[in-house]
C-alpha positions as CSV (number, residue, x, y, z in Angstrom):
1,X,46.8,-28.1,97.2
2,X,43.1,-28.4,98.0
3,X,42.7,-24.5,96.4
4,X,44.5,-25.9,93.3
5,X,42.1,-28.9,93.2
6,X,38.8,-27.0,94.0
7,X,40.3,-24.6,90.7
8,X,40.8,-27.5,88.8
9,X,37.0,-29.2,88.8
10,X,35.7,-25.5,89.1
11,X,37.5,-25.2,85.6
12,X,36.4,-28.6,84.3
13,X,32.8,-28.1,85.8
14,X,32.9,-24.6,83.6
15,X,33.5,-26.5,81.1
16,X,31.6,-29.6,81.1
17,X,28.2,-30.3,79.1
18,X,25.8,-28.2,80.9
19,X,23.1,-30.4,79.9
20,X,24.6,-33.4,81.8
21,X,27.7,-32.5,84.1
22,X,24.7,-32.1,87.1
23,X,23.0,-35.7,86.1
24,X,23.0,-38.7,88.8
25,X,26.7,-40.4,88.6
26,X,27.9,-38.1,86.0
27,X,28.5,-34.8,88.6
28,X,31.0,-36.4,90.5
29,X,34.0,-38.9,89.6
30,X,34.1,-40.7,92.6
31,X,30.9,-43.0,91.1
32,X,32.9,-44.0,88.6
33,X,36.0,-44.5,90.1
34,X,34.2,-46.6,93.0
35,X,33.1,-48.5,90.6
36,X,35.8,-49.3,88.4
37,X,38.0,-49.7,91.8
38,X,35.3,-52.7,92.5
39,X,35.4,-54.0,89.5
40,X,39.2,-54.9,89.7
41,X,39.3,-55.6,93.0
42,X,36.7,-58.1,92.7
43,X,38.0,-59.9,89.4
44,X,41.8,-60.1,90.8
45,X,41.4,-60.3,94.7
46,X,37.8,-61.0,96.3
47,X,36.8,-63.7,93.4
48,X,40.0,-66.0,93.1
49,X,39.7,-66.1,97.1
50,X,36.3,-66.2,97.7
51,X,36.0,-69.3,95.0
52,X,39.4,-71.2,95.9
53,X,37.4,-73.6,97.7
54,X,34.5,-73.7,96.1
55,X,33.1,-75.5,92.9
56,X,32.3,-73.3,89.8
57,X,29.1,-72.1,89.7
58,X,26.5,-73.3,86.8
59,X,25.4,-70.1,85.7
60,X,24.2,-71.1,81.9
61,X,20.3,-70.3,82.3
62,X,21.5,-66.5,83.7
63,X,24.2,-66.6,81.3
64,X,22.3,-67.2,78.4
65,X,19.4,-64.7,79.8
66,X,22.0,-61.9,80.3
67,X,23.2,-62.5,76.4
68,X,19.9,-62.1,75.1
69,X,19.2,-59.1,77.4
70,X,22.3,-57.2,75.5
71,X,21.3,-58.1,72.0
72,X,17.7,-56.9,72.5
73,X,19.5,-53.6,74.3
74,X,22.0,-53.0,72.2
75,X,19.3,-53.5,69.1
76,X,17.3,-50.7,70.9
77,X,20.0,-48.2,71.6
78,X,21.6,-48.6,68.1
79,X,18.1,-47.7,66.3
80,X,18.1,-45.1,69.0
81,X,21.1,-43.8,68.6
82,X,20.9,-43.5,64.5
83,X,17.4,-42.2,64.6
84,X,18.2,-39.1,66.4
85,X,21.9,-38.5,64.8
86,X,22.6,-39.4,60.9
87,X,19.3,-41.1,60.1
88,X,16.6,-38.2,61.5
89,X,18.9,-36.3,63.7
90,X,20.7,-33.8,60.9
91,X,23.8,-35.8,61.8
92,X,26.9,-34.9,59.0
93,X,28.9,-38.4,58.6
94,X,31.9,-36.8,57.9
95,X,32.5,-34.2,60.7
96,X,29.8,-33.1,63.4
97,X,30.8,-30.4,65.9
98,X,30.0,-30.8,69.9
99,X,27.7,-27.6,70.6
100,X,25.7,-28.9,73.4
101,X,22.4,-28.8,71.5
102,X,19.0,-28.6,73.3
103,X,16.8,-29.7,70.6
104,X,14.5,-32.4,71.1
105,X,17.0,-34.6,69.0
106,X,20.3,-33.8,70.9
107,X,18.7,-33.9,74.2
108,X,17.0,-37.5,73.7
109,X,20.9,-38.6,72.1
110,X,22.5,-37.5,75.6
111,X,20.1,-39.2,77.3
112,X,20.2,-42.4,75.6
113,X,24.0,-42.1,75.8
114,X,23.5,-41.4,80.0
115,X,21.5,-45.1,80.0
116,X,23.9,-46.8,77.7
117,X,26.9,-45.8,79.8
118,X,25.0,-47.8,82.2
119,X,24.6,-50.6,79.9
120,X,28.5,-50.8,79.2
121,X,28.7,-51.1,83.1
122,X,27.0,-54.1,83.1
123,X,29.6,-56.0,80.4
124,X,31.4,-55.9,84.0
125,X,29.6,-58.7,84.5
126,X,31.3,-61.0,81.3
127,X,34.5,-60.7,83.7
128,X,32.5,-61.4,87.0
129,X,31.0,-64.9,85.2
130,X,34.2,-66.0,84.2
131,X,35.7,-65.6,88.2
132,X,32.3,-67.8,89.4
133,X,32.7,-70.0,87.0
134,X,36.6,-70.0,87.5
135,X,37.4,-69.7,83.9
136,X,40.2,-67.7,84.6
137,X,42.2,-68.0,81.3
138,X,39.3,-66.1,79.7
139,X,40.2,-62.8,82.4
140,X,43.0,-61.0,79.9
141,X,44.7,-58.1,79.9
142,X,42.9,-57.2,76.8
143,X,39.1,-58.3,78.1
144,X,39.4,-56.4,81.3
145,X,41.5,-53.1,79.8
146,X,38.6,-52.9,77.2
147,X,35.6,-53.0,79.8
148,X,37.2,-50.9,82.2
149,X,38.3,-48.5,79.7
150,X,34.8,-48.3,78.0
151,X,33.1,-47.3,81.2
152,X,35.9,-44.3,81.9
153,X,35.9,-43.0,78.8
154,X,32.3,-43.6,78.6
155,X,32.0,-41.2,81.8
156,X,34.4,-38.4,80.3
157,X,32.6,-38.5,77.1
158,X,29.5,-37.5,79.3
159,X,30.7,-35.0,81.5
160,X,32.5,-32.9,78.9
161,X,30.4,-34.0,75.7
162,X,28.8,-37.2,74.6
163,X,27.3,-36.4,70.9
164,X,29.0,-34.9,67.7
165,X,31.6,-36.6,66.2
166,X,31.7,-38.9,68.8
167,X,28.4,-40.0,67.8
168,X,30.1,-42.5,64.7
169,X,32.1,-44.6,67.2
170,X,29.0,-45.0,69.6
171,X,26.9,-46.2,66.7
172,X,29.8,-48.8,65.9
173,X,30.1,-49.8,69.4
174,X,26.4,-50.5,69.4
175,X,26.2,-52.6,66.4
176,X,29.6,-55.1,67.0
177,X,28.1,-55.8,70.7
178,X,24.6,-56.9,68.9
179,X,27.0,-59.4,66.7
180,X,28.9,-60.2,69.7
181,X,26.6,-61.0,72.4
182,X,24.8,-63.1,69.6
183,X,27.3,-65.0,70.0
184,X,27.7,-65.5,73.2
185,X,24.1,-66.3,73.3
186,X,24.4,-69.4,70.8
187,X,27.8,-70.6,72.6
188,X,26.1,-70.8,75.5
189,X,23.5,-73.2,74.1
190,X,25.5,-76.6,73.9
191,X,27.1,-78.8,71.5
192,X,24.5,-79.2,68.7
193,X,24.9,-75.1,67.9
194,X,28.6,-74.9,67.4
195,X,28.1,-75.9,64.0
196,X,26.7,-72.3,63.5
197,X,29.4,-70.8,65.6
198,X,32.0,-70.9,62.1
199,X,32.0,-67.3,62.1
200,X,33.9,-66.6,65.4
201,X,36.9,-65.8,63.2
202,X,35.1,-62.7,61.6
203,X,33.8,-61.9,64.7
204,X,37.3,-60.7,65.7
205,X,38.0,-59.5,62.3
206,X,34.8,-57.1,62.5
207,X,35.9,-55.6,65.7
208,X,39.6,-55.0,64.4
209,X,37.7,-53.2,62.0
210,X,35.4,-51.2,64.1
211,X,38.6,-49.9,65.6
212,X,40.3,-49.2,62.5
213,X,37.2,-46.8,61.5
214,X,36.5,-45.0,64.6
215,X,40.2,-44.3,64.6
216,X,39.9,-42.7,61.0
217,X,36.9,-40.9,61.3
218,X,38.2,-40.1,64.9
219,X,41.4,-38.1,63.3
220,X,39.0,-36.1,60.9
221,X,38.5,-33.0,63.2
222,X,42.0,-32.5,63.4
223,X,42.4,-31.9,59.4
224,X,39.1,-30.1,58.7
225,X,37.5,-28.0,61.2
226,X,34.1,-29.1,61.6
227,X,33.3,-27.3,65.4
228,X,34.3,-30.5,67.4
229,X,37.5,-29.9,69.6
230,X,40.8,-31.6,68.3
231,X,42.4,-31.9,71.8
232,X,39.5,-34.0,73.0
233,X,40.2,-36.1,69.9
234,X,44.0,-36.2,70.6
235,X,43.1,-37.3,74.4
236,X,41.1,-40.4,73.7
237,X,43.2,-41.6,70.6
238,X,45.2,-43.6,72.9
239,X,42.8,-46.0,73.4
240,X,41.6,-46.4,70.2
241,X,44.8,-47.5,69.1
242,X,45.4,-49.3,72.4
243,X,42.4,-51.3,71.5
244,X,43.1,-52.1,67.9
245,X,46.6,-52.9,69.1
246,X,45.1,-55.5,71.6
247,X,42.8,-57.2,68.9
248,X,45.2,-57.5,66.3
249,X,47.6,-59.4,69.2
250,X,44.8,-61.1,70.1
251,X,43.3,-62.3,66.2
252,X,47.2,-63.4,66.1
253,X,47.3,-65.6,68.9
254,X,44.0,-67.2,68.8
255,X,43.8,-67.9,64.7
256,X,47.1,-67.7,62.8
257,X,48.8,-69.5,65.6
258,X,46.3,-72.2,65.9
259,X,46.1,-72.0,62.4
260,X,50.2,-72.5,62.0
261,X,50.1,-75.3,64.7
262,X,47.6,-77.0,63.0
263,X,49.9,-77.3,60.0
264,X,52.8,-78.4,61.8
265,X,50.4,-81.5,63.3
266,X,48.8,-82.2,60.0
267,X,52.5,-82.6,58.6
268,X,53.3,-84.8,61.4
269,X,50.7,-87.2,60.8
270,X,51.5,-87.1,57.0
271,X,55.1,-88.0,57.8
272,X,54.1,-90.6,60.3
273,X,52.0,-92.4,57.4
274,X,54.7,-92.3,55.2
């Protein structure tokens, strides 16, 4: 068994980036599985116990700080990211194939996408605000499937091949998380700003979206052969649809259920008038 394992990362090892697969946290799996491992365990086990008897934490300065740390990021790595792929990069929108470049261009990608694998790590910290702060309703299935699923893909995506077509999704990713942690940033700043929180609703919309076309482009090396392998698209499909799947249930509950109880109420108090 330990022969068949050593063949097995020999193999994925031969066949990992060979620009990355030796970087910090990207050589073995165990980082990432550590992590993730603490990630739960904190969220489901360590934090319900450790705040049982205490008082939520008032975390709104750090909060609000942390917000406007991701925009700024997320601004940076999304000009990053599009100046070295489809805006200065040579990038084809339609279909780019995963040769494991070494021009100045692919190189500085990879390495962007090493640091905002990193980034993504930190959105561990959404979930680990809501456990201090004991706004457990807010810890979903959806919200922690999507973090943790981010991160190991993220990792996978680095080991074996970050850039090509992947490329369009990342660039996506990057932009909905500027809109998003906007968001968060202006929620976070009382009352007299939820009058320019109206647009929560699209918010959701947007990233149903998103999903929708990195799916799309996603499925376009399997019908046109463009250099990027189809069975590494076929392999992370699953979550892409697992996602969109999650935000549609989600855009259901939270907006055309409120929006249906809200007209059962409004009928009430019509017929009460009456």
């Amino acid at each position: 068994m330990l022969q068949q394992i050593n063949d097995l990362r020999q193999w994925a090892y031969d066949h990992a980036d060979p620009r990355t697969r030796d970087w910090f946290l990207i050589s073995n799996p165990v980082y990432v599985i550590l992590l993730e491992v603490a990630y739960l365990y904190f969220i489901y086990i360590h934090g319900p116990r450790m705040m049982a008897k205490r008082k939520p934490y008032e975390l709104k300065t750090l909060i609000c700080v942390y917000n406007a740390a991701m925009v700024i990021a997320n601004c940076f790595f999304a000009y990053k990211f599009l100046r070295h792929s489809y805006l200065g990069g040579g990038y084809n929108v339609l279909c780019h194939p995963m040769n494991h470049s070494t021009d100045s261009d692919s190189i500085a990608l990879v390495t962007y996408c090493y640091w905002y694998l990193l980034i993504r790590a930190l959105d561990f910290l959404d979930t680990i605000f809501f456990v201090l702060r004991k706004k457990y309703d807010h810890i979903s299935f959806q919200h922690v499937s999507h973090h943790a699923l981010i991160v190991l893909n993220g990792y996978v995506f680095m080991y074996i091949g970050m850039d090509g077509q992947t490329m369009f999704g990342i660039c996506m990713n990057c932009s909905i998380h500027i809109v998003m942690y906007s968001y968060y940033f202006l929620s976070m700043l009382g009352p007299r700003f939820k009058k320019y929180l109206w647009w929560k609703k699209h918010l959701t919309t947007a990233q149903i979206y998103q999903h929708i076309a990195i799916i799309l482009h996603g499925l376009i090396p399997i019908f046109y052969d463009c250099g990027y392998p189809a069975g590494f698209i076929m392999m992370m499909m699953p979550q892409g649809f697992l996602g969109l799947a999650l935000f549609i249930n989600f855009y259901k509950f939270a907006y055309q259920r409120k929006s249906f109880q809200d007209s059962i109420n409004q009928n009430v108090c019509i017929l009460k008038q009456d």
